[in-house]
VOGU-3710 file (C-alpha; in Angstrom, 3 decimals, decimal comma):
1> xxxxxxxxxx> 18,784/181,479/94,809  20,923/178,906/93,192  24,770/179,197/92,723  27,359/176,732/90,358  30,488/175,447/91,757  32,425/172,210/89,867  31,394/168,675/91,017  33,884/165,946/89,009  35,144/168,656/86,070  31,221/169,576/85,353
11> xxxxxxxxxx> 29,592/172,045/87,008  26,587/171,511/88,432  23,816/173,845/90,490  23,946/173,814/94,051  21,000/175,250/96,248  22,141/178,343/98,962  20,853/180,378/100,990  18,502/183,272/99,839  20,595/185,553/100,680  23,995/184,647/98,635
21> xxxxxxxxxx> 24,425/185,860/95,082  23,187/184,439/92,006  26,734/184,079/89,806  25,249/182,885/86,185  28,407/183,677/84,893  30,244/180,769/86,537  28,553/177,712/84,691  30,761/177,662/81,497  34,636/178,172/82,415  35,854/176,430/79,707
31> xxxxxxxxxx> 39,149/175,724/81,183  37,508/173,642/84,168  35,668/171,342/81,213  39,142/170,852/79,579  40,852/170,096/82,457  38,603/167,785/83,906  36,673/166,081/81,538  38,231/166,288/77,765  41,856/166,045/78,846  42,267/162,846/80,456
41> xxxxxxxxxx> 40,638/161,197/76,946  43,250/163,247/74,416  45,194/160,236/74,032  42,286/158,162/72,975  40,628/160,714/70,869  40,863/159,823/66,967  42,584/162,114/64,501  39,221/163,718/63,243  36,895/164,677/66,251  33,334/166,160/64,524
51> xxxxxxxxxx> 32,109/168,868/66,599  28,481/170,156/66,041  27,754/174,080/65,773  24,414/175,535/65,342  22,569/178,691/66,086  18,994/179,311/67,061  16,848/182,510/67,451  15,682/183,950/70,781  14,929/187,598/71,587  14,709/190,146/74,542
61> xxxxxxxxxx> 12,264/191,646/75,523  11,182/192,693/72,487  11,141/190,622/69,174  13,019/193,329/67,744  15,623/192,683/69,908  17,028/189,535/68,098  19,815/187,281/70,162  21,290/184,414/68,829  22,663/181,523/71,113  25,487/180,013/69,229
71> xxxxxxxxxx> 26,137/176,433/70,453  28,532/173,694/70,315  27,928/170,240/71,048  30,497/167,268/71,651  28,268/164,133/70,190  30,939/161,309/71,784  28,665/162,192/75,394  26,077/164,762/74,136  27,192/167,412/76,263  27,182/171,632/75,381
81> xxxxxxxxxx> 30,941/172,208/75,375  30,478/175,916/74,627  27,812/178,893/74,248  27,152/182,418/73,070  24,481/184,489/72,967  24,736/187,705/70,606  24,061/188,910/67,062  24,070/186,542/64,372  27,406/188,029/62,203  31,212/187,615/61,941
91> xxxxxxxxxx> 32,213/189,029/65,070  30,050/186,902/67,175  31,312/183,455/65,272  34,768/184,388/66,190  33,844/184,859/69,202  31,641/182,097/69,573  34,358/179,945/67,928  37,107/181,206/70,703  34,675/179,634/73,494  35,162/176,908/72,154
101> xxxxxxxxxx> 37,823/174,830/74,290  41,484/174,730/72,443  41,725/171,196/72,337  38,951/171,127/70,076  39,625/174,010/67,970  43,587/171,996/67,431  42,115/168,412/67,096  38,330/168,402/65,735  36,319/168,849/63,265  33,819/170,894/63,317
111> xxxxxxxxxx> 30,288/170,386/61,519  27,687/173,443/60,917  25,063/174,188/58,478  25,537/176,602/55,050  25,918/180,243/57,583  29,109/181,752/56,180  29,866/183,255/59,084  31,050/179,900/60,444  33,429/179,394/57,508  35,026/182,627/58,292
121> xxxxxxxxxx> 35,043/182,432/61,885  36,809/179,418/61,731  39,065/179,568/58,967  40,550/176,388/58,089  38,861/174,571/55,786  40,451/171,359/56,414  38,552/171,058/59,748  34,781/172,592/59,059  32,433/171,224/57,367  29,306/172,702/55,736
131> xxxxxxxxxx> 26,538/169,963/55,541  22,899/170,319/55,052  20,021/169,108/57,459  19,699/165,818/55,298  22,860/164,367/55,835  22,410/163,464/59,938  25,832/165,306/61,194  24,329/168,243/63,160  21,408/166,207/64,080  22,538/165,814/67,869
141> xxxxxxxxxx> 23,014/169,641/67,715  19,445/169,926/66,168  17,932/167,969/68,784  19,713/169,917/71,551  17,736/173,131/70,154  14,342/171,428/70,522  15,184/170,532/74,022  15,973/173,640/74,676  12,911/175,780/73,308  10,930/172,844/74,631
151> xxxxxxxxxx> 11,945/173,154/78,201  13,030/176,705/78,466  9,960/178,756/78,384  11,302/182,085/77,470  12,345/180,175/74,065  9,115/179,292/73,323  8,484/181,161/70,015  5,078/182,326/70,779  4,986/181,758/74,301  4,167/184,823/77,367
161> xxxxxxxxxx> 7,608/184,166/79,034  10,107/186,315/77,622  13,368/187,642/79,310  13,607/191,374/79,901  17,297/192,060/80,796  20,105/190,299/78,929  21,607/189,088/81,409  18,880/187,140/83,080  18,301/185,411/79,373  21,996/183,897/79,423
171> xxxxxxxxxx> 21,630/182,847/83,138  18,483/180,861/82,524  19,957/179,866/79,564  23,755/178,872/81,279  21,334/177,083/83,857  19,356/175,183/81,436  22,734/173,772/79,660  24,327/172,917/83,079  21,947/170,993/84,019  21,265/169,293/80,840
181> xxxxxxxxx> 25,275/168,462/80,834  24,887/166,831/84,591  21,792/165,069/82,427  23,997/163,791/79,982  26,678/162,218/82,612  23,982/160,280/84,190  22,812/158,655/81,388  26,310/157,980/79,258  27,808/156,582/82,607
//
C-alpha cells in the first residue's frame, strides 16, 4: 500500500506496510503547497502570473459515466497546483477554480481555452484569458494531458483498464500528479 506525507512543501509517496491505510485524499492540501513552495517566491512573483486551466475526459466504469479532471498548471516549474474530477458544468469550475490556491486566484492570470464555464467560474475578466490552441499559452497544460493519458492506463481512451469506483479513479489519478510534481522538482532544480 502506499501512503503521502509532505517532504520539502511537496508531497511525495512513501512506501508502508501492507497493512496501513491507503489515504488518496492527502496528496493535494493546497494549503501545504502555498505554504511551502509558492509563498516564499510572492515577493519575486511579477504583477501578471499566467496560470494554465484545462479539462480532459475520463470515465467510470462505464463510458456513460463521463468525469472530467479539471487541472491547473503553474508553467514557472511545470508543476499541477490544483485538480478536480467531476462533471464538466458551472458548478464544478467554481469549484475547480476554489482549489485553486488563493495566492493565485489574487495575483495570476489565468489562461484556458473557449469553455464558458471557465469565464463564469472565475469571474473577473481582467485576469482570464480565453485563447485558442494556436497561440502556445495552454500548451504546458496540453502536454500535461498527454502525459497523463499516456502513462495512466485507465485514461487510455480505448484501453481495457478502466476504474470502477470513483474514488479509486481520483487516487490513481492524485498519485499520478504527485509524483509527476516530485518529477518536476528534480528536473527544474
Amino acid at each position: 500500500m502506499a501512503k503521502y506525507k509532505q517532504v520539502s512543501g511537496i508531497l511525495t509517496i512513501e512506501d508502508l506496510e501492507e497493512s496501513e491505510v491507503y489515504e488518496a485524499d492527502l496528496i493535494m492540501e493546497n494549503d501545504l503547497i502555498m505554504k511551502e513552495i509558492y509563498e516564499k517566491q510572492r515577493g519575486a512573483r511579477v504583477a501578471v502570473f499566467g496560470i494554465q486551466l484545462d479539462e480532459m475526459w475520463s470515465f467510470v466504469g462505464q463510458k456513460s459515466n463521463k468525469q472530467w479532471i479539471w487541472l491547473a498548471l503553474n508553467p514557472a516549474n511545470r508543476q499541477i497546483v490544483a485538480m478536480h474530477v467531476g462533471g464538466r458544468g458551472i458548478t464544478d469550475a467554481k469549484t475547480f477554480y476554489g482549489n485553486i490556491p488563493k495566492a493565485f486566484r489574487k495575483d495570476a492570470g489565468f489562461f484556458t481555452d473557449y469553455w464558458a464555464a471557465y469565464r463564469k467560474a472565475i469571474g473577473n475578466p481582467d485576469i482570464h484569458f480565453a485563447v485558442g490552441k494556436e497561440s502556445g499559452l495552454t500548451a504546458y497544460i496540453e502536454r500535461f494531458n498527454c502525459t497523463l493519458r499516456q502513462r495512466a492506463s485507465r485514461l487510455v481512451r480505448k484501453g481495457l483498464s478502466f476504474s470502477k469506483l470513483l474514488e479509486n479513479h481520483i487516487g490513481a489519478i492524485k498519485y499520478f500528479i504527485c509524483n509527476y510534481n516530485k518529477e518536476q522538482i528534480a528536473l527544474h532544480s
